[in-house]
N, C-alpha and C positions, 0 to 999 in steps of 0.2 A: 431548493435542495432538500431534500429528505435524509433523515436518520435513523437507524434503530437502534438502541442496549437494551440486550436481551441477554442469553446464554441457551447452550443446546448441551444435551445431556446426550444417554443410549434410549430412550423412551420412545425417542421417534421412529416413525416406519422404515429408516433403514437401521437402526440399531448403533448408529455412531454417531461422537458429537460431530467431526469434521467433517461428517456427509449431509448432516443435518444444517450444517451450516451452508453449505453447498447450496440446500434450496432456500436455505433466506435472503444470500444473495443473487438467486432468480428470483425472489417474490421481490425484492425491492427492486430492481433495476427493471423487472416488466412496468412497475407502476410507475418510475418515473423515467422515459425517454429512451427504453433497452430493448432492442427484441432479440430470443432468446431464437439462437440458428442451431444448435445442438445442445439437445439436454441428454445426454448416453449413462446408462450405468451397465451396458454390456459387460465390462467389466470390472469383477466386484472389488477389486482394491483400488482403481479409477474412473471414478463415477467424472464425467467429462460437462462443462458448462462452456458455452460460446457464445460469445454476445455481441451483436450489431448496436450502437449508441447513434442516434440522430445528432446530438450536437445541441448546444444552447439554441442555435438558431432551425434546427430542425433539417439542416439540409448538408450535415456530416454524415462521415460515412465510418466510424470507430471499431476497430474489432479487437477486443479484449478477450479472456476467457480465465478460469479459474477449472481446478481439478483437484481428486486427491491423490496423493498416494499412500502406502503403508507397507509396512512389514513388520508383520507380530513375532518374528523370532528378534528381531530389532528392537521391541517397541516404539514406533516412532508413527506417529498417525499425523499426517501431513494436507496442506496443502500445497498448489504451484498455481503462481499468477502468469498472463501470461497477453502479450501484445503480438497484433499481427499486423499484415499489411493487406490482409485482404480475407477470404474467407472459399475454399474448394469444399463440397459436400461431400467428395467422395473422399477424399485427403484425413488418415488419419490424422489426428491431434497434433502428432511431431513433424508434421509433415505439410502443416499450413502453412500459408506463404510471410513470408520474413520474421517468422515464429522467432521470439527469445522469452524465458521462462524465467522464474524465482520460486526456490520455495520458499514457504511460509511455515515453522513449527507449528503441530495444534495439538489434538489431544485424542483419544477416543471417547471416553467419560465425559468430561465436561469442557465447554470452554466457553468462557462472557468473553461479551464481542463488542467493540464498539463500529456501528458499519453505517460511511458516508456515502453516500449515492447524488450524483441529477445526470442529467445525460450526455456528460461529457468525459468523468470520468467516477471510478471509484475506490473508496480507500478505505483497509480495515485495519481494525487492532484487536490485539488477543490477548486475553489473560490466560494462562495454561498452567498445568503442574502447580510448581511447589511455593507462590508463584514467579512465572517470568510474564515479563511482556514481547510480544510479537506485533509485525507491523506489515503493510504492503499496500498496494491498490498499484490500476492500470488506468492509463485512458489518455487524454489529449491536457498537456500545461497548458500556461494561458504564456504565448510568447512575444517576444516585445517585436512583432513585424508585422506584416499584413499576409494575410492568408495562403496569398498567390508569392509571399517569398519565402513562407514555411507552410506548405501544406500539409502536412501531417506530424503535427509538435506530439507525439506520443512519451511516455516514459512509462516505463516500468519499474516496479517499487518492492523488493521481497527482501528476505532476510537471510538469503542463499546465492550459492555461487549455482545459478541451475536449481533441476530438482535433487538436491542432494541428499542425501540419506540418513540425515541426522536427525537428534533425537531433540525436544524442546528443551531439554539439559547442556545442550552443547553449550559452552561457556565462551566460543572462539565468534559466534554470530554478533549480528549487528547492527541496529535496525539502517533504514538505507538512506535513510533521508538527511544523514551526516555528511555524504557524499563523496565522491572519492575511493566507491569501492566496487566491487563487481557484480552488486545485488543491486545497484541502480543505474539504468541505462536511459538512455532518450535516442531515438531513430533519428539517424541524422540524414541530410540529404540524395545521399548515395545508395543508403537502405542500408548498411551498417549501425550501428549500435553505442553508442558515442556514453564514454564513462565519464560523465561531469562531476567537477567535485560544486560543492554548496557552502552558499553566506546565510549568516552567519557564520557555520562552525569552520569555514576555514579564514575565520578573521581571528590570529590570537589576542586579540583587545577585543572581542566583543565574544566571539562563541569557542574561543580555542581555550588552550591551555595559559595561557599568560595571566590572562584575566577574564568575566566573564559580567553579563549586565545582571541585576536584582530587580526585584521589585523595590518600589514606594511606596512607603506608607501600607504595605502589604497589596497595593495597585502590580499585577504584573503586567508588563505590554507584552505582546505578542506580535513580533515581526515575519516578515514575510523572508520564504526562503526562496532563494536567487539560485537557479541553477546557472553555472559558471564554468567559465577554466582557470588555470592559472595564469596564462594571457588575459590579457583585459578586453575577453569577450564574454558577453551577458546573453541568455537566453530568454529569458522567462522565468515566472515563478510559478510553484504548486499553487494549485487551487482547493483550498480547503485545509493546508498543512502550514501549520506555523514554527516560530522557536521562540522557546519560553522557557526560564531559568528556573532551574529548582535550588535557586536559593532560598531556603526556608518552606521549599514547597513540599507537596505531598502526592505522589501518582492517586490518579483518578480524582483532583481534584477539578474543580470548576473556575475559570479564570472567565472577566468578562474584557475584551477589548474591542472597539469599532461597532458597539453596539452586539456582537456576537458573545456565546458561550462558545468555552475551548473548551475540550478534556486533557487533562493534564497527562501524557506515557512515556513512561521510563524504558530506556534501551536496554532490555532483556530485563537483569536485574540488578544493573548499574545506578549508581543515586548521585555519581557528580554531578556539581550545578550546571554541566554542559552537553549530561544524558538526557533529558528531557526532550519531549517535541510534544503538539497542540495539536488536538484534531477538532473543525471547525461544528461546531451542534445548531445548524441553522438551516 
């Protein structure tokens, strides 16, 4: 698995950070396991990215994609992630096959990013404004079945209902990986879009409101998150996305668990000990 933290500014050859961001996640995901089926900036307020992922084992067939959009009487410089079930050439953007989207607040000036890749799926976070943290990625979970009884475990990860038109101020967003809300979905069998909610945080003994875990000794573990229903059905978990307490912790810090570094991000600019989540640096 590859990573990068970086930040993109207006210096770059398109003049904005959220476009600039744009090709950094084609330059990582060409190098490791992505081939990239549409690169478009025909249109200058959405520059369009689409992308084929081989699979761990080389022989998936993954179709993610990432866009911007903006409106400067708005302020709001945006991305939208986005999961398909297939890929048309001629088919614009909205118009791919089992398309569901998220957006993602960013910035135009600046935004640091922290951006996970291998080729299966990919996941980012954002520092933006004043600041807040933003969050998302696309691609295939890792699901508790065998291939041939969920072939295409996708989920999609944004901080939006859709691409919506908000500004990275909106105070109502959320990052997705809490679960349980309209910004995260997994394609489910039928080719519908299945809203699962997630464990820990919908355990109130472990990641809810009741109570919540700490570190040891300043040790924080870092758990894996279950996507769920409220039936006692289990799907799989994120790959590369953890839950980790910010009891006593600090966004952007470095936690080590299972031999891996996490990074520590806060949901939006939330600091309860049960905003937090872990993104894997390996």
């Amino acid at each position: 698995m590859a990573y990068a933290i970086n930040y993109t500014d207006m210096s770059g050859s398109t003049g904005f950070a959220h476009k600039e961001l744009l090709l950094k996640i084609k330059a990582l995901a060409e190098a490791n396991g992505w081939t990239t089926l549409r690169y478009s900036t025909a249109d200058p307020a959405s520059h369009e990215l689409i992308l084929k992922g081989a699979g761990l084992g080389g022989t998936d067939e993954i179709y993610i994609g990432f866009r911007t959009y903006e409106n400067a009487s708005s302020d709001y410089y945006n991305l939208a992630v986005a999961g398909f079930s297939g890929y048309v050439a001629g088919n614009p953007w909205a118009n791919q096959p089992g398309i569901f989207e998220s957006g993602i607040p960013a910035h135009n000036q600046r935004v640091d990013y922290w951006l996970q890749c291998n080729a299966r799926r990919i996941n980012i976070a954002l520092k933006v404004g004043t600041p807040v943290y933003t969050s998302g990625g696309a691609g295939f979970f890792l699901p508790y079945c065998l291939p041939s009884q969920y072939p295409y475990p996708m989920y999609v990860a944004g901080m939006l209902n859709g691409a919506e038109a908000k500004r990275y101020s909106d105070t109502g967003m959320s990052m997705p990986w809490k679960g349980a809300r309209t910004n995260l979905r997994i394609r489910w069998f039928d080719g519908t879009w299945k809203q699962p909610e997630t464990h820990p945080w919908n355990n109130p003994y472990v990641g809810g409101a009741t109570s919540q875990l700490r570190d040891t000794n300043d040790i924080y573990p870092v758990t894996p998150v279950h996507l769920v229903d409220s039936t006692p059905n289990i799907y799989g978990i994120f790959d590369g996305i953890g839950y980790v307490s910010n009891f006593n912790n600090t966004v952007e810090s470095t936690v080590s668990a299972a031999g891996d570094d996490w990074v520590c991000i806060q949901d939006v600019g939330r600091t309860s000990f049960n905003d937090y989540f872990a993104l894997r640096l390996s």
